[in-house]
GUSE-686027 format. One record per residue (C-alpha): residue in one letter; x, y, z; chain; residue number from 1. Coordinates in pm, whole numbers. Each point is the difference from the previous one (the first is absolute). Layout:
N
   r     east    north       up   c     k
   A        X        Y        Z   A   NUM
...
% end
This chain:
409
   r     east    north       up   c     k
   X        0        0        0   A     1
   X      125      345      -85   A     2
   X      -35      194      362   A     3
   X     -231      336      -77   A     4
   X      251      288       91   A     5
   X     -109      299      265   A     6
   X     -210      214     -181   A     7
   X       91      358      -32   A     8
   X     -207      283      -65   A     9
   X       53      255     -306   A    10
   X     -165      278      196   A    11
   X      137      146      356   A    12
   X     -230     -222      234   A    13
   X       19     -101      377   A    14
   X     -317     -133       45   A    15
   X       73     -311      103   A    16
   X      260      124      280   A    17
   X     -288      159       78   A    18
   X     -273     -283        4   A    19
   X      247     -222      185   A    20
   X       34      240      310   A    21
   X     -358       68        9   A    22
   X      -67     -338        9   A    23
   X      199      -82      271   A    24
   X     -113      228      162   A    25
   X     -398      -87      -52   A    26
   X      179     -382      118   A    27
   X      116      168      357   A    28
   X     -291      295       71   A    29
   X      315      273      -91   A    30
   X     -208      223     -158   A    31
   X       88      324      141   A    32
   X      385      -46      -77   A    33
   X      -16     -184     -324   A    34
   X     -268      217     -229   A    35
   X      124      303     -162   A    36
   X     -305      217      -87   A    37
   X      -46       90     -358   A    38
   X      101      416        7   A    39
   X      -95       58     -360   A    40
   X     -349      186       -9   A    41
   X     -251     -170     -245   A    42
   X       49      242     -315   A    43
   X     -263     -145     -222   A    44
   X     -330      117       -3   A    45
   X     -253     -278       15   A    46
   X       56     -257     -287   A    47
   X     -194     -250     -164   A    48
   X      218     -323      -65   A    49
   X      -96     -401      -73   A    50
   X      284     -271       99   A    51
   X       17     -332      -53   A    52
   X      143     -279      226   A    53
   X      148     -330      -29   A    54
   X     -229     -217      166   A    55
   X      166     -127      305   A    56
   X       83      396      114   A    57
   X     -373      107      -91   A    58
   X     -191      -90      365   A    59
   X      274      132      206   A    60
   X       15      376     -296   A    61
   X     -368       30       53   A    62
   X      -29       -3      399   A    63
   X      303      280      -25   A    64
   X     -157      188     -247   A    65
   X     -125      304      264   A    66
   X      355       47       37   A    67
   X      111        3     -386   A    68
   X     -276      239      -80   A    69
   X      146      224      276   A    70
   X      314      -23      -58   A    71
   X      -23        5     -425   A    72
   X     -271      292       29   A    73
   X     -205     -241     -142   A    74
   X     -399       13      -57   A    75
   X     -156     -271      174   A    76
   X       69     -371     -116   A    77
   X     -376     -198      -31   A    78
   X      153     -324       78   A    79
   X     -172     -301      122   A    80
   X       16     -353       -9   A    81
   X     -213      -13     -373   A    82
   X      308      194     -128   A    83
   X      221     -358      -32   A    84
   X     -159     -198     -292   A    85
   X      250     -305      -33   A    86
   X      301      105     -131   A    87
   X      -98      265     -299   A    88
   X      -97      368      -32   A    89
   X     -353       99      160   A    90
   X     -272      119     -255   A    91
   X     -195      306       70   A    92
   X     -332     -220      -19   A    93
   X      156     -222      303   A    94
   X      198      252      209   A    95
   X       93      327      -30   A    96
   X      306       17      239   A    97
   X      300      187      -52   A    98
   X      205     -198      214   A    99
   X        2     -299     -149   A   100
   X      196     -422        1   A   101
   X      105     -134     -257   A   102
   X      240     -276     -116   A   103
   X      334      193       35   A   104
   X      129      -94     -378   A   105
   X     -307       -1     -164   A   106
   X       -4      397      117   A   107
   X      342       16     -178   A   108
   X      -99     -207     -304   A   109
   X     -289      262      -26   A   110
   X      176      311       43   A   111
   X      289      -99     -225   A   112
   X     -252     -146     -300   A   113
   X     -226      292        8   A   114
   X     -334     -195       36   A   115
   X     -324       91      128   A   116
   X      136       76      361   A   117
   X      277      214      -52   A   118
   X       49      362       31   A   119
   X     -168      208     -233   A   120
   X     -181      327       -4   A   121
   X     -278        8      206   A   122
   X     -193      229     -217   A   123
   X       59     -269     -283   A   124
   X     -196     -309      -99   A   125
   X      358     -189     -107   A   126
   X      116     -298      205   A   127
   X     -234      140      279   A   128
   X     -325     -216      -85   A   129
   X      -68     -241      308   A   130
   X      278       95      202   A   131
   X      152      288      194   A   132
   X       65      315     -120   A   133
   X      340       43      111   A   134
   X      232     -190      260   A   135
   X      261      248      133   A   136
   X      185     -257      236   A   137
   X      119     -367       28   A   138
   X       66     -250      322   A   139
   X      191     -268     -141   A   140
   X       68     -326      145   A   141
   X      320      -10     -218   A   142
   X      223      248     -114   A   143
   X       48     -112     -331   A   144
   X     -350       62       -5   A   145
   X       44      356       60   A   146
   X      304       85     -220   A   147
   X     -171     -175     -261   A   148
   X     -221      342      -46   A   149
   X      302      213       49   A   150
   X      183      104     -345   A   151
   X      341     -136      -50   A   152
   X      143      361      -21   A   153
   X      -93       13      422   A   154
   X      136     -337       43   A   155
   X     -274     -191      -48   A   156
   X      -95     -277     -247   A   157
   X     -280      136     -185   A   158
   X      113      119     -363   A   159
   X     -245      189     -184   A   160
   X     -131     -151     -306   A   161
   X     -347       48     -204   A   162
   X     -305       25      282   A   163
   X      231     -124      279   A   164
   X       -5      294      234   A   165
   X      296       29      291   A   166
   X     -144      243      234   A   167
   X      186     -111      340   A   168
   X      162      306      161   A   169
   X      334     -100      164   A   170
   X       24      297      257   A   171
   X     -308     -218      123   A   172
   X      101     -340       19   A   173
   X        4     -115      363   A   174
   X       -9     -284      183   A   175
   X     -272      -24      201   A   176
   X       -1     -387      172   A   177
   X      204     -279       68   A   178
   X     -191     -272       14   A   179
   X      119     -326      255   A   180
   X      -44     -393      -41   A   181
   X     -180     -195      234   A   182
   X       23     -378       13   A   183
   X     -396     -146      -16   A   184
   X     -194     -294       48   A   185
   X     -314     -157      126   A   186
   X     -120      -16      362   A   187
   X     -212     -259      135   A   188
   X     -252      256      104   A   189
   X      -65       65     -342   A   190
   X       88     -367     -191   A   191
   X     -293     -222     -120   A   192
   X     -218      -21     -313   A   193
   X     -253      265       69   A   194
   X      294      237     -209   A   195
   X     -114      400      -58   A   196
   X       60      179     -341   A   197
   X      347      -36      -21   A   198
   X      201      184     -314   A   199
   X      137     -345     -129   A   200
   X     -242     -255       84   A   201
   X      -73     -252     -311   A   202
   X      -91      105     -334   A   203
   X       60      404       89   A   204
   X      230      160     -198   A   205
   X      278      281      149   A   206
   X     -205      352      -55   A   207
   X     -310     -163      -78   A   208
   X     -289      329      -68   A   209
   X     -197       36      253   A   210
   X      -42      242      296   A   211
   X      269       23      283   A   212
   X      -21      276      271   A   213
   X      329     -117      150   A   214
   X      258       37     -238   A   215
   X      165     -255      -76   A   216
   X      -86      -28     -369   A   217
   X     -137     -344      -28   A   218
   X     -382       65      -34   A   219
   X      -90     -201      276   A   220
   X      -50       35      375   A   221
   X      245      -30      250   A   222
   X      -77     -295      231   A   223
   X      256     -167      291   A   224
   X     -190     -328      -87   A   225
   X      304     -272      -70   A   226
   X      -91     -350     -199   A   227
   X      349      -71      146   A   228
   X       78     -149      325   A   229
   X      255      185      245   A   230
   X      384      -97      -60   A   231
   X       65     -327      249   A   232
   X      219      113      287   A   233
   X      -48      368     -120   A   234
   X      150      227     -260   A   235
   X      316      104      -19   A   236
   X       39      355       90   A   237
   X      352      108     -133   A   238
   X       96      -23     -376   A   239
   X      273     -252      118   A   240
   X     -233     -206      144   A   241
   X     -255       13     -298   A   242
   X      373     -118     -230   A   243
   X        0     -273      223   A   244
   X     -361     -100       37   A   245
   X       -3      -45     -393   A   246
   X      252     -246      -10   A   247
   X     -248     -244      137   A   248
   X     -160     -170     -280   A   249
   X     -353      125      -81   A   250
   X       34      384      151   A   251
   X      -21      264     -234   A   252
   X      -30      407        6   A   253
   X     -198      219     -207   A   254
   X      129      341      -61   A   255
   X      -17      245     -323   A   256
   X      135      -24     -346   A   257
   X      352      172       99   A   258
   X       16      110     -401   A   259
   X     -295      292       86   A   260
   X      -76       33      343   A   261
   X      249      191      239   A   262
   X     -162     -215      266   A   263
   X      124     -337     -130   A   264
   X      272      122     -103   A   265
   X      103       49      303   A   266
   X     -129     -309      165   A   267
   X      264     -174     -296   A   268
   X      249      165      155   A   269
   X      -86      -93      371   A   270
   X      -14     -364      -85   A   271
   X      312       -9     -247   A   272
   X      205      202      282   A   273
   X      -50     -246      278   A   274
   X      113     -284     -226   A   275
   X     -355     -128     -192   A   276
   X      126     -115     -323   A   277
   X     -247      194     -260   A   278
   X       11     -226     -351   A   279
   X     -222       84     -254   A   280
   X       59     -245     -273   A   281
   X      150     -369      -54   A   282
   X      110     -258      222   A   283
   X      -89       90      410   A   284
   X     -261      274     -102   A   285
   X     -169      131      292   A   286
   X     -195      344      -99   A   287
   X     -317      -31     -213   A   288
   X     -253      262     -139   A   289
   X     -366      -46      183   A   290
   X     -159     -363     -121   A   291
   X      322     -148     -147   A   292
   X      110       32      396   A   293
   X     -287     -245       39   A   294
   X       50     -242     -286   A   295
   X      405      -19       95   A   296
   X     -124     -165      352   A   297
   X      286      -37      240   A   298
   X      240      184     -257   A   299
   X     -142      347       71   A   300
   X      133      157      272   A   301
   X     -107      368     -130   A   302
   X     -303       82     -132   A   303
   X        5      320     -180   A   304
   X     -315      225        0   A   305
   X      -53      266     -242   A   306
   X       -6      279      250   A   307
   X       32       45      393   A   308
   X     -387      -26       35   A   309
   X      -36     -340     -136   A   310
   X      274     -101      251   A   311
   X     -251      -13      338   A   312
   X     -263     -160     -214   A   313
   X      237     -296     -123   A   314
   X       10      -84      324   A   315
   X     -345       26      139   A   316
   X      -74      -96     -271   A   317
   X      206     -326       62   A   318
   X      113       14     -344   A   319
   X      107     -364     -156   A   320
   X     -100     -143      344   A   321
   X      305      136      183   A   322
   X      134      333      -69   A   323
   X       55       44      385   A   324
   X      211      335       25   A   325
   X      -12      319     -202   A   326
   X      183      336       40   A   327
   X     -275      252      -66   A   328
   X        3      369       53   A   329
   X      -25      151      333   A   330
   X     -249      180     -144   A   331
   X     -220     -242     -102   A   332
   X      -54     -176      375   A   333
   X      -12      322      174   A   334
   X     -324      205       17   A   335
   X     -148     -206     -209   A   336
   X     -394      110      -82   A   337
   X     -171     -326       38   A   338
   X     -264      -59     -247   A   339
   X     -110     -344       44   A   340
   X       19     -296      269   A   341
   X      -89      105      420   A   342
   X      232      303      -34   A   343
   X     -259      136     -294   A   344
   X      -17      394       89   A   345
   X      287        3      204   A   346
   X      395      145      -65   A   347
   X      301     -155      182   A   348
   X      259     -216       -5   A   349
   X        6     -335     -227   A   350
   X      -85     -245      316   A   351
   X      213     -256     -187   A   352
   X      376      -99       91   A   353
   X      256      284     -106   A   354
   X      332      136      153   A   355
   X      175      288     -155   A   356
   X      329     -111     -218   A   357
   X      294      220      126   A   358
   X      153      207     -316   A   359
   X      358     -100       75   A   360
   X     -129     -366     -139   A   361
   X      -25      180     -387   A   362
   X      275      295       91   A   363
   X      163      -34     -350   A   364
   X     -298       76     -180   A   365
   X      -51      278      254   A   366
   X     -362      148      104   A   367
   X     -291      -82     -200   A   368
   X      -36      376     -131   A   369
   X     -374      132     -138   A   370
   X        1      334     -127   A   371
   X     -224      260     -113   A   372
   X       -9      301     -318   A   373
   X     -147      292     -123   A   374
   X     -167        4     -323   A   375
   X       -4      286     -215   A   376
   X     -332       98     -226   A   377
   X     -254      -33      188   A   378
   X     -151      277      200   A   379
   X      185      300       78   A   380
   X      205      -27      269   A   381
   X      -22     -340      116   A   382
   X      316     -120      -73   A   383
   X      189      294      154   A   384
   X     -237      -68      301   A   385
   X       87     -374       47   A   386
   X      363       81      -28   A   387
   X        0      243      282   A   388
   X     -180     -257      219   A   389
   X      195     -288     -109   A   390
   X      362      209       43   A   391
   X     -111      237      273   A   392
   X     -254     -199      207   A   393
   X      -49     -325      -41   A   394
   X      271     -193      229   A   395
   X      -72      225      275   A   396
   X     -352       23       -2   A   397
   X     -123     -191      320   A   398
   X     -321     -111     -113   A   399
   X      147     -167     -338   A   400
   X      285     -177      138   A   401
   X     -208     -136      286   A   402
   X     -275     -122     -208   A   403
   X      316     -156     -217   A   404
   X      115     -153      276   A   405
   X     -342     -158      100   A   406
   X      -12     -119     -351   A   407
   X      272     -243       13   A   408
   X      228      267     -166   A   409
% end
C-alpha cells in the first residue's frame, strides 16, 4: 500500500490547531481557558445562501444551524428532517430547504457537470428546473470532493472545459471535521430475528430512493435491530485486538471501499499498520467487495462496503451470516435519530456494542479530514459570507464545535 502523505493546505489555515484544542477542551469542561472568541464583527448584511451536505455531516449541520446563520449573517435556514431525501438533491415539490444532505460526490459530480442542480442564475430557467436555485457552500466528507470544484489555477482539480463550471473559492476552503472510527457490533439486547429497517438488510441496494430524515444517505431508517448474534466472549476493543481476532477462521470485518471513502481508507490503514495482511487478488485473498465477501466463505476476511453508511448495516445486518465487526463512523452511532424499532421518536446513542478506535492506530494516514467551500454564483454575497464564518468563526464558535463534538466528530 502506498501510505497517504500529511495533507497540506494551499491556503494559510489553522483550523484544525484550532478544532483540536477546542476539543479537548469540550473533553475536560476547559471552556473558559481554551475558546478564543471570534473578534471580527459580522460585516455582511443579512444574506440569503443554500448549502449542501454530505450525508453523514447533515444531522449534526442542521441542529447548529442557529449558530451558522449568526455567525454567516445568514437569513434563516428552513431545515427539517423532510429536507434529507436519500442521497440526491431535494425538489421544490418535496422540500424547500436551503440547508440541505446530500451524497457528498454526487454534489461534486453535479456542480462540476453543470446539470439540473448546479449553480445558475436564479432569475433564469437554465439548469434550475427541479432543483435549487443556487448552492453557495459545500460540507464534504472528502477533500477530493471539494477540490474537485476548485479550478486547477487555485490548486484544485477542476479544469474548465465546455459546461463544466469550477466555482470553488480557495480563500474558502476549510476544514471543518475530523471524523473518528469506532469499532461496532451487535449486542444481545438488540440480537434476534425481529430485525428493524436496517440500510443493508437483503435485497436493498446502497442509496436506495426513499425518504431518510437521518442522514445517512441510504433511504432507509435507522434501526439498532441486529439479525446477528453478539461476538462470543466479546469484541475486541483495540485495532490490535480486532488483527488478532480475524486470524481465527470464520471472523471477518466490514469497513468502506478505501478507493472513495476517507473513512475506510483509514480503517485500511489501521488494520495494515498493526500487521493485518490486506491482499486483494490471487492466492491468500482476504478483502472482498460486498456479496463476493459472502460467496468467498472463510476466505474473506474484509468485506468492503461502498461507503461508511453501509458499514453499520453489514453488520446488523449480519451480512453473509457473519460479518461480526465493522469500523463505522463515529458519526453514524452517535445521536443517531431513531426512526424505527422501540427507540422510534427518540435521538441517542446506537445502544449496540462500540468503543472509540484511538487515531494513533491509522497515524500514517493521519486524521480523517472533511472540509467545507464557498461557491461562487449564486446569490450575492453568500460566498464571501461563508468564508468569513468558515475562516473567522467557525473553530471557535462554541455552539458548532460542541454540537460537532456530540456528533461523533
Amino acid at each position: 500500500m502506498q501510505l497517504r502523505p500529511r495533507r497540506t493546505r494551499s491556503v494559510p489555515n489553522s483550523g484544525f490547531t484550532a478544532m483540536r484544542r477546542i476539543r479537548n477542551a469540550f473533553a475536560v469542561g476547559a471552556f473558559a481557558t481554551a475558546l478564543i472568541a471570534a473578534t471580527a464583527p459580522a460585516v455582511f448584511a443579512s444574506t440569503d445562501s443554500q448549502v449542501g451536505i454530505a450525508n453523514n455531516m447533515y444531522p449534526a449541520v442542521t441542529d447548529m444551524k442557529g449558530a451558522i446563520e449568526s455567525g454567516g449573517s445568514f437569513t434563516a435556514f428552513t431545515a427539517n428532517g423532510a429536507s434529507q431525501v436519500g442521497g440526491f438533491w431535494n425538489k421544490p415539490a418535496i422540500d424547500t430547504s436551503t440547508m440541505r444532505g446530500i451524497t457528498s460526490g454526487s454534489l461534486r459530480q453535479q456542480l462540476r457537470s453543470a446539470g439540473p442542480y448546479t449553480t445558475c442564475d436564479p432569475s433564469s430557467s437554465n439548469n434550475c428546473v427541479n432543483g435549487p436555485l443556487h448552492i453557495d457552500a459545500f460540507l464534504s466528507a472528502d477533500e477530493t470532493n471539494v477540490d474537485a470544484v476548485i479550478p486547477t489555477a487555485d490548486g484544485g482539480t477542476c479544469a474548465a472545459s465546455g459546461s463544466v463550471e469550477c466555482n470553488g473559492a480557495i480563500s474558502s476552503k476549510h476544514p471543518v471535521a475530523i471524523g473518528h472510527l469506532s469499532i461496532y457490533s451487535c449486542s444481545g439486547s438488540w440480537a434476534g430475528p425481529t430485525h428493524g429497517d436496517d440500510p443493508s438488510n437483503s435485497g436493498t441496494p446502497p442509496l436506495a430512493s426513499g425518504a431518510d430524515a437521518n442522514g445517512s444517505g441510504n433511504g432507509k431508517a435507522q434501526s439498532p435491530r441486529c439479525d446477528a448474534a453478539p461476538v462470543s466472549g466479546g469484541a475486541p476493543t483495540t485495532i490490535p485486538g480486532v488483527v488478532s481476532w480475524l486470524a481465527t477462521s470464520g471472523h471477518r470485518i466490514a469497513v468502506a471501499d478505501p478507493a472513495s471513502a476517507p473513512f475506510g481508507a483509514a480503517s485500511k490503514q489501521a488494520l495494515i499498520q498493526n500487521g493485518f495482511s490486506w491482499v486483494t487478488s490471487g492466492a491468500g485473498q482476504d478483502v472482498f467487495t460486498g456479496s463476493a465477501c459472502d460467496s468467498a466463505g472463510t476466505a474473506c476476511k474484509v468485506r468492503l462496503e461502498s461507503g461508511i453508511s453501509q458499514v453499520r448495516g453489514a453488520v446488523t445486518a449480519n451480512a453473509g451470516g457473519n460479518t461480526q465487526l465493522g469500523l463505522v463512523a463515529k458519526s453514524n452511532v452517535m445521536h443517531v435519530s431513531w426512526t424505527s424499532s422501540s427507540l422510534n421518536g427518540t435521538t441517542g446513542n446506537d445502544p449496540n456494542t462500540w468503543t472509540d478506535v484511538d487515531p494513533s492506530a491509522y497515524s500514517a494516514y493521519g486524521d480523517i479530514e472533511q472540509y467545507g467551500v464557498a461557491l461562487n454564483g449564486g446569490k450575492a454575497g453568500a460566498a464571501a459570507a461563508w468564508d468569513n464564518l468558515f475562516n473567522t468563526k467557525w473553530d471557535y464558535d462554541t455552539t458548532i464545535q460542541s454540537t460537532l463534538a456530540s456528533y461523533g466528530y
